[in-house]
C-alpha positions as CSV (number, residue, x, y, z in Angstrom):
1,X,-20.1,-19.3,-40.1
2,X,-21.3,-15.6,-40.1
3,X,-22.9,-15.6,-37.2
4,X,-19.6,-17.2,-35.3
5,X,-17.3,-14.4,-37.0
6,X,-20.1,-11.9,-35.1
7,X,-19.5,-13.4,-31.9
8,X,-15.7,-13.4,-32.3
9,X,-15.6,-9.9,-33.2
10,X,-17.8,-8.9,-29.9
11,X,-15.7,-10.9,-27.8
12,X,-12.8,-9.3,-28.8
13,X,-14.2,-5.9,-28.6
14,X,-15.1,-6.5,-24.6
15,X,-11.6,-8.3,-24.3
16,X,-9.9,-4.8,-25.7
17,X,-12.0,-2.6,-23.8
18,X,-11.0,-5.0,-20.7
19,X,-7.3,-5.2,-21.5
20,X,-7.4,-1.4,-21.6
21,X,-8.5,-1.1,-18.2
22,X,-6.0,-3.6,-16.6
23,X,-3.6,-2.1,-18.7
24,X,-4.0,1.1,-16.8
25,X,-3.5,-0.6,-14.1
26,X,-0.3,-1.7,-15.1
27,X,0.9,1.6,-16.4
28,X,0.2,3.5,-13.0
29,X,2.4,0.6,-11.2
30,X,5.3,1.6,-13.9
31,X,5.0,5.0,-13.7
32,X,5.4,5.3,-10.4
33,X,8.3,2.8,-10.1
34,X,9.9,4.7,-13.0
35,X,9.7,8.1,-11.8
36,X,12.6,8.8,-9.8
37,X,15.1,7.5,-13.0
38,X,16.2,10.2,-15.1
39,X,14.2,11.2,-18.4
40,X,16.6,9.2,-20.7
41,X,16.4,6.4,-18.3
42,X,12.8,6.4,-17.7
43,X,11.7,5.6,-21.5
44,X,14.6,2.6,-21.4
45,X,12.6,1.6,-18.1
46,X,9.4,1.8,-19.7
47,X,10.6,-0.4,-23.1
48,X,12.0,-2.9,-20.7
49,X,8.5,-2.8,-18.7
50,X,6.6,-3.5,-22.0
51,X,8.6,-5.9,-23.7
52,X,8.4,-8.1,-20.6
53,X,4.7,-7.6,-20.0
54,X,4.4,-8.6,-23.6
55,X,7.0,-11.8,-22.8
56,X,5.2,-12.4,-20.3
57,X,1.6,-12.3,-21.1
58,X,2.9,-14.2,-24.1
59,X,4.2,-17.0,-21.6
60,X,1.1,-17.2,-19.3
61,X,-1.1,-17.5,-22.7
62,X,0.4,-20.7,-23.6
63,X,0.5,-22.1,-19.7
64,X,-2.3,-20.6,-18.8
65,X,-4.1,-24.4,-18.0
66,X,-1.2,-25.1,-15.9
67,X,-1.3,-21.3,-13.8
68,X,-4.6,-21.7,-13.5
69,X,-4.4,-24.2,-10.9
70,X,-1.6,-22.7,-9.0
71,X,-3.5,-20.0,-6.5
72,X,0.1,-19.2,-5.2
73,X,1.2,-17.6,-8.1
74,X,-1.8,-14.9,-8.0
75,X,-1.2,-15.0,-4.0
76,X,2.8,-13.5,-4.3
77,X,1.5,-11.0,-7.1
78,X,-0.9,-9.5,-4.4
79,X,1.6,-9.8,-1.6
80,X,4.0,-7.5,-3.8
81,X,2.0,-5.2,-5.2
82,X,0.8,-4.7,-1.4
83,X,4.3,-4.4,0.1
84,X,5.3,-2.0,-2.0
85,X,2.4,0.1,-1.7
86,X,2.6,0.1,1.9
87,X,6.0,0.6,2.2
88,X,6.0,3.7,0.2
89,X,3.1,5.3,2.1
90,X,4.4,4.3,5.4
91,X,8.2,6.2,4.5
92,X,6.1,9.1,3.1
93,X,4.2,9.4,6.1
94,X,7.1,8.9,8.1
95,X,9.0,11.6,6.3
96,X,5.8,14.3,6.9
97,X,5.8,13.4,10.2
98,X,9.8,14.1,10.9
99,X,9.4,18.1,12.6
100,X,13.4,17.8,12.6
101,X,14.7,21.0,10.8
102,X,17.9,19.5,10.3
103,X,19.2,19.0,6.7
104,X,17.7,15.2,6.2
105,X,19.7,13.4,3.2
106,X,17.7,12.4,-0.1
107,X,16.3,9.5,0.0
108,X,18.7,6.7,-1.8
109,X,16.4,5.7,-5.0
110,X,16.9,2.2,-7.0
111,X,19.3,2.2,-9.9
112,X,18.4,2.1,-13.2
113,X,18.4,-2.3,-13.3
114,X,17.0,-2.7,-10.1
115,X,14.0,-0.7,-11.1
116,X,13.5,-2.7,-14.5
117,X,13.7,-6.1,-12.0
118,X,10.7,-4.3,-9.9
119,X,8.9,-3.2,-12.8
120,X,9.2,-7.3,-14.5
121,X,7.9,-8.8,-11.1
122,X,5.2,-6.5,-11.2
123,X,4.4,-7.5,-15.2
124,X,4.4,-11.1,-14.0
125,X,1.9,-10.3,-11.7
126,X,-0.4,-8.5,-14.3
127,X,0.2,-11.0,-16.7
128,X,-1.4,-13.4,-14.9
129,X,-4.3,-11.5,-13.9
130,X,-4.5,-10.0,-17.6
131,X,-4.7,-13.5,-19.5
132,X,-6.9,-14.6,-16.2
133,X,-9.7,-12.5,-17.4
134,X,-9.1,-13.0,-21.3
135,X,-9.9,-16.6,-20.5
136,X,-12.7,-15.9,-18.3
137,X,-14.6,-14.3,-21.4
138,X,-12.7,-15.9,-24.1
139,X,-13.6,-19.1,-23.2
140,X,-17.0,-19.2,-24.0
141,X,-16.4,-18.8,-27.7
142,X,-16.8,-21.8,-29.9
143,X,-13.9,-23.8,-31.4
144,X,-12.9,-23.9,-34.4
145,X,-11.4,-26.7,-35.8
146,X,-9.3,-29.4,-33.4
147,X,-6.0,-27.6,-33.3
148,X,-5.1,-26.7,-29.8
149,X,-2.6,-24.5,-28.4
150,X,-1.6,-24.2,-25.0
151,X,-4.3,-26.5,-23.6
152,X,-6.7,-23.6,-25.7
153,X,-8.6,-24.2,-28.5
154,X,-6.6,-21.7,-31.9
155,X,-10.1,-19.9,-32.2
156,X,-10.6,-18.4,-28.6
157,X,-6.5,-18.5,-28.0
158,X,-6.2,-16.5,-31.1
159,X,-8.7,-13.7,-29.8
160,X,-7.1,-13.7,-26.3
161,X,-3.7,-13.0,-28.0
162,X,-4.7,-10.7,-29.7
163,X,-6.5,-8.8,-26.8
164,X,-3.5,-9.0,-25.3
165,X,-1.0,-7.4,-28.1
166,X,-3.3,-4.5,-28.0
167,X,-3.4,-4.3,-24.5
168,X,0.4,-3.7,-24.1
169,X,-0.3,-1.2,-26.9
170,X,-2.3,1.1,-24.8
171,X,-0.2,0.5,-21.8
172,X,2.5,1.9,-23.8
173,X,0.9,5.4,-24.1
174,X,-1.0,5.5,-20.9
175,X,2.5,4.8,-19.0
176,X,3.9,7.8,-20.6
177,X,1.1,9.5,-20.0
178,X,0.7,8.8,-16.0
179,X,4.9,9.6,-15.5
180,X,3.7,12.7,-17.1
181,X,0.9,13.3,-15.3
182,X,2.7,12.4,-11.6
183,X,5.8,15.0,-12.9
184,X,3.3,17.8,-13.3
185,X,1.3,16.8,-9.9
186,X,3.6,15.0,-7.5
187,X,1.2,14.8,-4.5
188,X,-0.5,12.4,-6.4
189,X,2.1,10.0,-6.1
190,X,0.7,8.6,-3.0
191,X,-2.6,8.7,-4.8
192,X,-0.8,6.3,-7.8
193,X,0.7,4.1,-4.9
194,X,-2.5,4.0,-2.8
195,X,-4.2,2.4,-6.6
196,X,-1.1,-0.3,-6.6
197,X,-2.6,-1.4,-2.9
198,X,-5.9,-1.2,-4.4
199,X,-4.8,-3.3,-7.3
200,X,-2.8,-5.5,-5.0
201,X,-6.3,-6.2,-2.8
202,X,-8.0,-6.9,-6.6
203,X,-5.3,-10.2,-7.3
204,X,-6.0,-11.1,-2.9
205,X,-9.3,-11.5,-3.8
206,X,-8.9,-13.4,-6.9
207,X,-6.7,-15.5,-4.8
208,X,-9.0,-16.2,-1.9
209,X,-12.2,-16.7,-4.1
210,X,-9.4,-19.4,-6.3
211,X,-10.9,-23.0,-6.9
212,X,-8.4,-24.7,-4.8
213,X,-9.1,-21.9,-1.6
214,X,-12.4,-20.7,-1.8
215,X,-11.9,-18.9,1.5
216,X,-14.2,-16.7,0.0
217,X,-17.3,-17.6,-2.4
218,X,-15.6,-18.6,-5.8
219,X,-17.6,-16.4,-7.6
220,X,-17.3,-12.8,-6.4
221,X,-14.0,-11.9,-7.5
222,X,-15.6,-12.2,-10.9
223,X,-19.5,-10.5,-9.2
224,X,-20.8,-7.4,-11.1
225,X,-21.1,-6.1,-7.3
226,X,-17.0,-6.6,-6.9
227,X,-15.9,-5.0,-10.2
228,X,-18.7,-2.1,-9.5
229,X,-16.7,-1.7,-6.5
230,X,-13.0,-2.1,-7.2
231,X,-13.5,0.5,-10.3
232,X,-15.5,3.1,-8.0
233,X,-13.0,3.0,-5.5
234,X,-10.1,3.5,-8.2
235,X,-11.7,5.9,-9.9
236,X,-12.4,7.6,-5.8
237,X,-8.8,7.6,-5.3
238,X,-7.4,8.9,-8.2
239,X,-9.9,11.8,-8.1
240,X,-9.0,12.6,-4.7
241,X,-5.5,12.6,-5.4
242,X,-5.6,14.9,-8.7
243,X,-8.1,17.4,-6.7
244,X,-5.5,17.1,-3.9
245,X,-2.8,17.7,-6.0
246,X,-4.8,21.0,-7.6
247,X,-5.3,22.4,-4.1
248,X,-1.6,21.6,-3.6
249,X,-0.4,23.9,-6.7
250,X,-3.0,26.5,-5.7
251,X,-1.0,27.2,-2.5
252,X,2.6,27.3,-4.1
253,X,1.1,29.4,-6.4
């Protein structure tokens, strides 16, 4: 029995460090969606962001058999996170390249609810991916006892839950933390939405490697040479933009 407890207690240590790390990819997608609100209004956003990426997470724990077979669902998470990456890089470029000197008017932001609706579709997306990879890992562990909940034995569903309670945890602080960050800096917004593409090509790649597809092999979306990549990249990017953004305040300065 000691030697199971050990092996729970690892697996949940690599399923923390892992919800960490998709949770900061979450938080850089609400961040930047939560920006343009007011300061009042951004930390209602934010609430609303984490109570439905807990909801949500919640949900996809106990369906989690039935989403697994449903390569559509991680398909329309990809497509969003892509459009709206791509959409705000493509108006940002647009507006850079405008040499009009005329007076333009400010771009027309979403309210306050439309913004909570964007930030919820983007949590379902996560959630998915998020309990996606809890299973990948938890799954290995072995039962204990016969009662089953969600299709999941209570052992390894109790592990992934919890993974995923302390995932939204961080994701609370680093969303904070990355509106603060992209106040201070604000070239690195593209930088943030350039990382939602990147995130975006993360759940197209899930999707194409899915059982069902298998457009790609099934198992390099889950390859050590895949995740090398995708972080490396990320971590690329978001370098770039911050020593962007430095050079940025050097000039104002």
């Amino acid at each position: 029995m000691e030697a199971i407890l050990l092996e729970y207690a690892w697996v949940l240590v690599v399923l923390i460090v892992l919800e960490g790390l998709l949770a900061a990819d979450n938080a850089v997608v609400m961040a930047v969606m939560v920006k343009h609100l007011p300061k009042v209004q951004q930390q209602k956003a934010l609430l609303y962001g984490l109570a439905g990426a807990f909801i949500f997470r919640f949900i996809a724990l106990f369906l989690i058999t039935t989403l697994v077979n449903f390569w559509q669902i991680q398909a329309v998470g990809a497509i969003y996170l892509l459009f709206i990456s791509i959409k705000h890089i493509y108006e940002s470029w647009k507006a850079s390249s405008d040499d009009s000197e005329e007076l333009k008017e400010p771009k027309k932001q979403s309210g306050f609810w439309m913004t909570v609706v964007k930030v919820e579709l983007a949590d379902i997306a996560f959630a998915v991916d998020s309990i996606l990879a809890a299973v990948a890992i938890a799954v290995t562990l072995p039962h204990i006892g016969d009662f089953d909940i969600g299709g999941i034995n209570a052992g390894p569903f109790a592990v992934m839950f919890l993974g995923g309670i302390i995932g939204v945890i961080m994701m609370r602080f680093a969303a904070r933390w990355f509106v603060t960050v992209l106040e201070r800096f604000p070239s690195l917004e593209t930088a943030a939405f350039l990382i939602v593409g990147w995130v975006g090509v993360k759940l197209a790649v899930l999707t194409l490697g899915h059982e069902k597809l298998e457009l790609i092999p099934h198992e390099f979306p889950h390859s050590t040479l895949w995740k090398a990549t995708f972080w490396i990249v990320l971590i690329a990017i978001a370098l770039g933009g911050y020593l962007i953004g430095l050079k940025n305040q050097k000039k104002q300065a």
